[in-house]
C-alpha positions, -999 to +999 in steps of 0.1 A: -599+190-815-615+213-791-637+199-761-665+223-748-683+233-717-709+256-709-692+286-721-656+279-719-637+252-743-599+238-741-580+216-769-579+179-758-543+177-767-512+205-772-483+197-795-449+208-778-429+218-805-389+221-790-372+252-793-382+272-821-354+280-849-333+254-837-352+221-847-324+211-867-297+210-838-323+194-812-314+160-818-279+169-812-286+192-780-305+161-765-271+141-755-262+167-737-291+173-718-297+135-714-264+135-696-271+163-675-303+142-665-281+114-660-262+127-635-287+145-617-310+111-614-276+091-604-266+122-578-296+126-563-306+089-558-271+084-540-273+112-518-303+099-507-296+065-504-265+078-478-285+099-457-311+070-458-292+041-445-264+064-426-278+071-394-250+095-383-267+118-414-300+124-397-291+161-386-312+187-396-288+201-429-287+164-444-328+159-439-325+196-458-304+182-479-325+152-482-356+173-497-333+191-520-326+158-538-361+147-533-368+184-549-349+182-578-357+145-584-396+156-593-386+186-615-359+171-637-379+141-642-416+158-647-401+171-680-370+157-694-387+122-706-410+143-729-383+171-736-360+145-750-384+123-769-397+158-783-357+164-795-351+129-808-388+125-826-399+158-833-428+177-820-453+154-792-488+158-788-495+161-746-534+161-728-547+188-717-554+178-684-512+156-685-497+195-696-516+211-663-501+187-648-471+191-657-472+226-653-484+218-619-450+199-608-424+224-625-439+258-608-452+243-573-412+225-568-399+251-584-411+270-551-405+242-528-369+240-541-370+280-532-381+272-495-358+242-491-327+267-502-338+294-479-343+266-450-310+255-457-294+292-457-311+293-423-300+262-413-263+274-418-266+307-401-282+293-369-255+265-372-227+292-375-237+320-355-261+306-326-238+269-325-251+261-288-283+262-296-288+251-332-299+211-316-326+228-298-339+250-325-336+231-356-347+200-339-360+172-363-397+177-354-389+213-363-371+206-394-401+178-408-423+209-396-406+240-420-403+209-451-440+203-451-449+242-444-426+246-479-439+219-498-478+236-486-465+266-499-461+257-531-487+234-536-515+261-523-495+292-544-492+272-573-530+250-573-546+282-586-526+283-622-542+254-637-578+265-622-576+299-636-569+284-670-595+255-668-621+283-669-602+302-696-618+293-736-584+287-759-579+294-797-581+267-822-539+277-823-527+246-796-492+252-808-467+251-774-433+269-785-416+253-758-402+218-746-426+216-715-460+232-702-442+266-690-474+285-673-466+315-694-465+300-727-498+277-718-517+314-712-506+328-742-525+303-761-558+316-743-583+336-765-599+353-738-590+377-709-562+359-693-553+390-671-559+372-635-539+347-648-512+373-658-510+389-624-516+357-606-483+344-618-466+374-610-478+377-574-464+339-565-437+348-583-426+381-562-439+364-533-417+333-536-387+348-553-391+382-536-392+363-500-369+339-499-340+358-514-343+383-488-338+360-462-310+336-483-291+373-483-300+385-450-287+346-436-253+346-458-244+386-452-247+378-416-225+343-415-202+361-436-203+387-406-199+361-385-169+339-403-146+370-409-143+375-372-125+340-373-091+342-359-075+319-378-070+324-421-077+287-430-106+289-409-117+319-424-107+307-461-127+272-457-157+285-445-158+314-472-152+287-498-182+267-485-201+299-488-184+308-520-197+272-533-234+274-519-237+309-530-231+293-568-258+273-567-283+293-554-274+320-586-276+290-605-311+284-596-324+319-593-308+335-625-322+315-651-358+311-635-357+348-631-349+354-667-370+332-678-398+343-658-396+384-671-380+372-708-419+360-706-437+393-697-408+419-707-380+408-732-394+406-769-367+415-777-344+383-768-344+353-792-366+327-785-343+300-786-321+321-762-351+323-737-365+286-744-329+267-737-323+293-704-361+277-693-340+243-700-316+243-683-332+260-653-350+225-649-314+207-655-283+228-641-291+229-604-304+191-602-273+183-613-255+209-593-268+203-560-258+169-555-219+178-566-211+208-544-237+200-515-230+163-513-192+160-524-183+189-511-195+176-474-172+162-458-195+132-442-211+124-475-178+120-499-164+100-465-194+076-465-192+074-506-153+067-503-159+040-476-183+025-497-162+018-527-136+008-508-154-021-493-162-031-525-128-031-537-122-054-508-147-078-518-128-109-534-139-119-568 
């Protein structure tokens, strides 16, 4: 059904149809992935709930930290009820106006988990190699101050993809290959010239990606600068395996965003299904990831868990 104004005209409803070729085996892929979102949803909450009530956690990394799991909380859960239900009952119809919504959540904290990573990579280097006065420039008010200039970021970068395609007229083809409202794969359905668009997405995309890695690798080259000249080897090892871990997670995030992101514009040549469970698990992996190695990997956090299941051991039955 297609709804018209003026001169332009959009379907009332898409129908996400999974990942192509492999409709067979998405039932099956669904347990994994509901596990994964498991996790992620259990993770996140608990880290969250332990900087919450923990008022020793109220440093600048943990409110960081804090956002990450807020971060991921909104993107895994913006598309993995509809992705599974789309696995386990076959293709779903989704509202135009619900799929730029969607598509509205999943790019704009896909670039506020960007700016929280980079604010944490920042957050480490002034903690490492300016320690005196890390209190006085990462001060709360400063830290509430960079979260909400990251979260503006990428809600005024990312505002102008759903009204670039409101004006744009679509084919009576409303056919999604995909599991969620992807920006890319929403444009290609357009029947008109979809070329700001295009570009549009291309320019956040550099701007975001292009931006923050810089200064993730500028931060990291110089604390690894700065932790080598440690004189002692267990210092040196510890803090290169914190790095070691942090660095994993932030190629975790930035790998398969990135491939999906030019697989869109540049690789024909790569199976679908190869590029449509990559754009998956780019919504799943680091959700579920972040809470493990930046949570139980922190000393305070896996102390503060610990504590709290041995109280309840305590309690008598």
């Amino acid at each position: 059904m297609i709804s018209s104004g003026n001169s332009q005209s959009h379907p009332a409803t898409f129908l996400l149809v999974g990942i192509p070729g492999l409709q067979e085996a998405q039932f099956w892929i669904a347990f994994p992935f509901c596990t994964m979102y498991v996790v992620a949803v259990l993770g996140n909450v608990i880290v969250l709930l332990i900087i919450h009530t923990e008022p020793s956690l109220h440093q600048p990394m943990y409110l960081f930290l804090a956002m990450l799991a807020v971060t991921d909380l909104v993107l895994a859960t913006s598309t993995l009820p509809k992705m599974l239900s789309v696995f386990w009952q076959g293709p779903r119809e989704i509202s135009f106006h619900a799929c730029l919504v969607q598509m509205f959540f999943v790019h704009a904290f896909s670039a506020v988990e960007s700016g929280v990573l980079m604010a944490m990579a920042l957050d480490r280097y002034v903690a490492i190699c300016c320690p005196l006065r890390h209190s006085s420039i990462l001060s709360v008010p400063a830290v509430v101050s960079l979260g909400s200039l990251v979260l503006a970021r990428g809600v005024l970068l990312v505002s102008p993809f759903s009204l670039l395609i409101l004006r744009l007229p679509f084919c009576h083809h409303c056919l999604i290959t995909h599991c969620y409202c992807e920006h890319m794969a929403v444009v290609k359905l357009v029947c008109g010239d979809a070329r700001a668009s295009v570009i549009y997405g291309l320019f956040v995309a550099f701007t975001v990606v292009g931006g923050d890695v810089l200064v993730i690798a500028v931060s990291y080259a110089m604390i690894l600068q700065a932790v080598l000249k440690l004189p002692g080897t267990d210092a040196r090892l510890k803090a290169v395996s914190t790095c070691a871990s942090h660095c994993c997670v932030i190629l975790a995030f930035y790998i398969p965003g990135l491939f999906t992101f030019l697989t869109h514009r540049f690789g024909h040549n790569i199976p679908h299904h190869v590029h449509i469970l990559m754009a998956n698990l780019y919504l799943l992996v680091p959700p579920m990831l972040n809470p493990i190695v930046y949570g139980v990997r922190t000393r305070q956090i896996r102390d503060r868990v610990l504590r709290t299941f041995q109280q309840k051991q305590r309690v008598p039955v």
